[in-house]
C-alpha positions as CSV (number, residue, x, y, z in Angstrom):
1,X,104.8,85.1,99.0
2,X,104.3,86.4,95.2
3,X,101.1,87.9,95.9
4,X,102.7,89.4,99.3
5,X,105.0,90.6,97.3
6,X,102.5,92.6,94.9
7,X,100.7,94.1,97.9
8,X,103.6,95.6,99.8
9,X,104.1,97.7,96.3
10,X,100.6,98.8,97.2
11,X,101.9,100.1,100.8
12,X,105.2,101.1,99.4
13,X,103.6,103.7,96.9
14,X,101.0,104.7,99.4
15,X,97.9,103.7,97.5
16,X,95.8,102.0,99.7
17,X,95.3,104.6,102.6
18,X,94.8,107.9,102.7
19,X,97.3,108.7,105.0
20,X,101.0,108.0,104.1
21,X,102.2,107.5,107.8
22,X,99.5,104.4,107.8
23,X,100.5,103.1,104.7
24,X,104.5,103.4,106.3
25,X,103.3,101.3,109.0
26,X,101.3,98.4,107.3
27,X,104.4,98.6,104.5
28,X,106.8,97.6,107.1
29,X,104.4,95.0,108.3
30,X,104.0,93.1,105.1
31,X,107.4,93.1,103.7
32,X,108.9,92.3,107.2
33,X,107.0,90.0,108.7
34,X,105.2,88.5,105.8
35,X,108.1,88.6,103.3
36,X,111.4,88.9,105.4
37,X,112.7,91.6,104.1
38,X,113.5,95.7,105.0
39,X,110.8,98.3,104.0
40,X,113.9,100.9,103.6
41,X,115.9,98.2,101.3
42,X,112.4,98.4,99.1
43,X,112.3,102.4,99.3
44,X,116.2,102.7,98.2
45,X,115.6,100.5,95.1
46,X,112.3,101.2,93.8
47,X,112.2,104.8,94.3
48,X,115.4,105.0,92.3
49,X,113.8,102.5,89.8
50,X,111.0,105.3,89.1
51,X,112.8,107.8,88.6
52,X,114.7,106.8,85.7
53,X,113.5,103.8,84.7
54,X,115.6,101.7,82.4
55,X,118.4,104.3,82.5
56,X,122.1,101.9,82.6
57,X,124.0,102.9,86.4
58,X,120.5,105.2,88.2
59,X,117.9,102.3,87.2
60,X,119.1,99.5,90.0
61,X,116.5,96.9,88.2
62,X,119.2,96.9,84.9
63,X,122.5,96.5,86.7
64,X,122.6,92.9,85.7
65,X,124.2,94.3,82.3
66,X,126.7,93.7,81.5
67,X,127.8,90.2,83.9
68,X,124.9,88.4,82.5
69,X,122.8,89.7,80.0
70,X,123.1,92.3,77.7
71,X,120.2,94.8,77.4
72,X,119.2,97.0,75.1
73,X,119.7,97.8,71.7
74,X,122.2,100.7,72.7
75,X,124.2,98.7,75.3
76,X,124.6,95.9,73.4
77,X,126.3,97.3,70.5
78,X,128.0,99.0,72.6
79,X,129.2,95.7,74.5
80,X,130.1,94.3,71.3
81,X,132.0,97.0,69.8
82,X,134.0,96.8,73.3
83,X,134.3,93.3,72.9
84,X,133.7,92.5,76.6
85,X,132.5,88.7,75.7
86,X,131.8,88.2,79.8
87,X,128.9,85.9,78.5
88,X,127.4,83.9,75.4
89,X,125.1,86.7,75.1
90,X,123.8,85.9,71.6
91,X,122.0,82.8,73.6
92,X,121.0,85.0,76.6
93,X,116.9,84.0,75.6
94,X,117.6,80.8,76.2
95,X,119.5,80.8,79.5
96,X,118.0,84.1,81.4
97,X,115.7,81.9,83.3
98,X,118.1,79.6,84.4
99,X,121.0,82.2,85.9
100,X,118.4,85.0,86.5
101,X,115.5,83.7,88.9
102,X,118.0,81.1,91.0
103,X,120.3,83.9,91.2
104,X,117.5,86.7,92.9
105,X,116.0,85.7,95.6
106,X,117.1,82.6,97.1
107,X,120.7,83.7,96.4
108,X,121.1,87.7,96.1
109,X,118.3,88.7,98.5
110,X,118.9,86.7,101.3
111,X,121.8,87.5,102.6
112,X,122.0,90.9,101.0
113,X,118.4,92.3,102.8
114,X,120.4,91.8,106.1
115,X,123.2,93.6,105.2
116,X,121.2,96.7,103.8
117,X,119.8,97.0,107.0
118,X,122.8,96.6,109.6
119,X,124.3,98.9,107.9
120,X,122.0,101.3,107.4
121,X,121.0,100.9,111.2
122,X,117.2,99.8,110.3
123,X,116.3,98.3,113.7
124,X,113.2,98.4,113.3
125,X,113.1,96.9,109.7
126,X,115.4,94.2,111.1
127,X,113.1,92.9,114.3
128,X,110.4,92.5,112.0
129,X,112.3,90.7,109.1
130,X,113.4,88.4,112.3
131,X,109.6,88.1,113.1
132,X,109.0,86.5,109.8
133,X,112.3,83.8,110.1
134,X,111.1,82.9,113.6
135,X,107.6,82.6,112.8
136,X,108.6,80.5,110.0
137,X,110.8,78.1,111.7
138,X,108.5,78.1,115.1
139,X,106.0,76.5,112.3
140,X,107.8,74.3,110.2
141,X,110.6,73.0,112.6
142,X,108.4,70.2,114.6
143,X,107.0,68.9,111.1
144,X,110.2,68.8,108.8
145,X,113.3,69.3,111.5
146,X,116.1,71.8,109.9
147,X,117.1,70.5,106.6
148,X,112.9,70.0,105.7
149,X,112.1,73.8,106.8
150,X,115.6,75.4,105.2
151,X,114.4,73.1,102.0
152,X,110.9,74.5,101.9
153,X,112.3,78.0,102.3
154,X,114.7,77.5,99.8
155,X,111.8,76.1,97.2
156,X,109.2,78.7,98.2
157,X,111.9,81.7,97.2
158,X,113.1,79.8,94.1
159,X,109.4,79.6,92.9
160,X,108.8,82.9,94.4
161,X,111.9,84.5,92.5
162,X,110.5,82.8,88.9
163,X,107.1,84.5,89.6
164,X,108.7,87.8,90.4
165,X,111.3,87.9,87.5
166,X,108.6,86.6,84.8
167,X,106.5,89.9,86.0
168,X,108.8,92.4,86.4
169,X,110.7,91.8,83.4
170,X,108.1,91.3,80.9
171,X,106.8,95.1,81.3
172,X,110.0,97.2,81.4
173,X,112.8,94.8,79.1
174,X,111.7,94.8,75.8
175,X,111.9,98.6,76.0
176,X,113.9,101.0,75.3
177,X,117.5,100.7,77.6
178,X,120.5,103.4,77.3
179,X,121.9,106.0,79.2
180,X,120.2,108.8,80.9
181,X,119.6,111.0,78.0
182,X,118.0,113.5,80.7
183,X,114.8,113.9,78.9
184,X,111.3,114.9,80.2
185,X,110.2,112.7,82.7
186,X,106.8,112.0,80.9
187,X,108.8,110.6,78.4
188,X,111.2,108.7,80.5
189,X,108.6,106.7,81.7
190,X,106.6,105.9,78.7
191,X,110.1,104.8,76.6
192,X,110.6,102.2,79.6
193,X,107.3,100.8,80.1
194,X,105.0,98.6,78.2
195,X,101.7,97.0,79.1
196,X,100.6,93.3,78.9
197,X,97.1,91.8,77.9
198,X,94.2,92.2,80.6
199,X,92.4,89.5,82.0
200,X,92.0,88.2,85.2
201,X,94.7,86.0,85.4
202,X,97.4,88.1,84.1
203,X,95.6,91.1,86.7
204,X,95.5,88.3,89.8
205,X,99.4,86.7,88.9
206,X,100.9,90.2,87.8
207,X,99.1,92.3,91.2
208,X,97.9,94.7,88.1
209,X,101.7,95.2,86.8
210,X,100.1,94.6,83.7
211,X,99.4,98.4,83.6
212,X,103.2,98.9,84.1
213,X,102.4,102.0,82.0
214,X,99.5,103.5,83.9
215,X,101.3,102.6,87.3
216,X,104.5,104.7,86.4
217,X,102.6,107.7,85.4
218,X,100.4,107.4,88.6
219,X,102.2,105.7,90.9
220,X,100.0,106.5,93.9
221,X,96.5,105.5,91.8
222,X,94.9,101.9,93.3
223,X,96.3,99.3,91.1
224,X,92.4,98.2,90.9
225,X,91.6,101.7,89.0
226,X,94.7,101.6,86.0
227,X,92.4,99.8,83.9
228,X,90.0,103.0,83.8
């Protein structure tokens, strides 16, 4: 599911064919009936993601600030000056991976993927996020009966959403988080991304997110090629 995960980001920023409509097609594919969830959900986020990345209320990756965590050097003094103690933030380090992970995918994304696309009237996206849960239960049902499959569903997303977090967190947190100060976009995205240590483990368990810098700059480039 993780590494699913990784190549529907391929699809979703066209950078594996040459054609976009072909890469719209496979996209919906992977993160529908591999994954479960909307291509269009996935547009709406990410898209908004790259464009101001790490910008508080247009970046929808940091809207966990301020109900859990407290982010950035500007926010959180900010926070503290307001007094708004909504959580032991000075012990956030300690307790991120506990509420945050648990809290994504099994919880969050479940029920909310569904929503996003009834409302948005995404049929399409919808009969193939269906394709994945009946595939899924067709397969596991006669082995493990309800409460086995909903379990192994439930422990695939929570390991899934521990994978996902450790990546996507580790290249865009520790930098710099505030406001839209409407600066160049060049520099938006180099004040918001960071790069972690190449080798093939961190390239295989990251898809290549490891080059969060080179993949914001060129978001269409093959993730194979940010190294060069």
């Amino acid at each position: 599911q993780a590494q699913a995960g990784w190549l529907q980001h391929d699809f979703g920023h066209l950078s594996v064919f040459s054609k976009s409509r072909w890469n719209h097609w496979v996209h919906k594919f992977v993160i529908g009936h591999l994954k479960g969830a909307p291509a269009s959900w996935w547009n709406h986020l990410h898209f908004q993601h790259h464009a101001k990345p790490n910008c508080f209320r247009k970046d929808p990756d940091v809207n966990m600030h301020p109900l859990f965590f407290a982010l950035g050097k500007t926010l959180s003094v900010e926070l503290g000056v307001q007094k708004k103690k909504f959580m032991p933030y000075n012990h956030q380090h300690k307790y991120f991976f506990i509420i945050g992970p648990p809290a994504l995918v099994p919880l969050y994304f479940q029920w909310y993927v569904f929503y996003f696309a009834v409302q948005r009237k995404q049929w399409v996206d919808l009969a193939w996020m269906l394709s994945f849960y009946i595939r899924f239960f067709l397969t596991y049902l006669p082995f493990l009966g309800l409460k086995g499959t909903l379990g192994l569903h439930l422990l695939v997303r929570f390991i899934e959403s521990n994978w996902f977090v450790w990546v996507t967190q580790m290249n865009h947190i520790p930098m710099h988080i505030d406001y839209d100060k409407n600066v160049d976009w060049f520099s938006t995205q180099l004040q918001a991304t960071c790069n972690v240590h190449q080798s093939l483990f961190n390239d295989w368990f990251s898809g290549h997110l490891n080059f969060q810098i080179e993949h914001h700059l060129f978001p269409t480039m093959p993730r194979h090629n940010y190294w060069k």
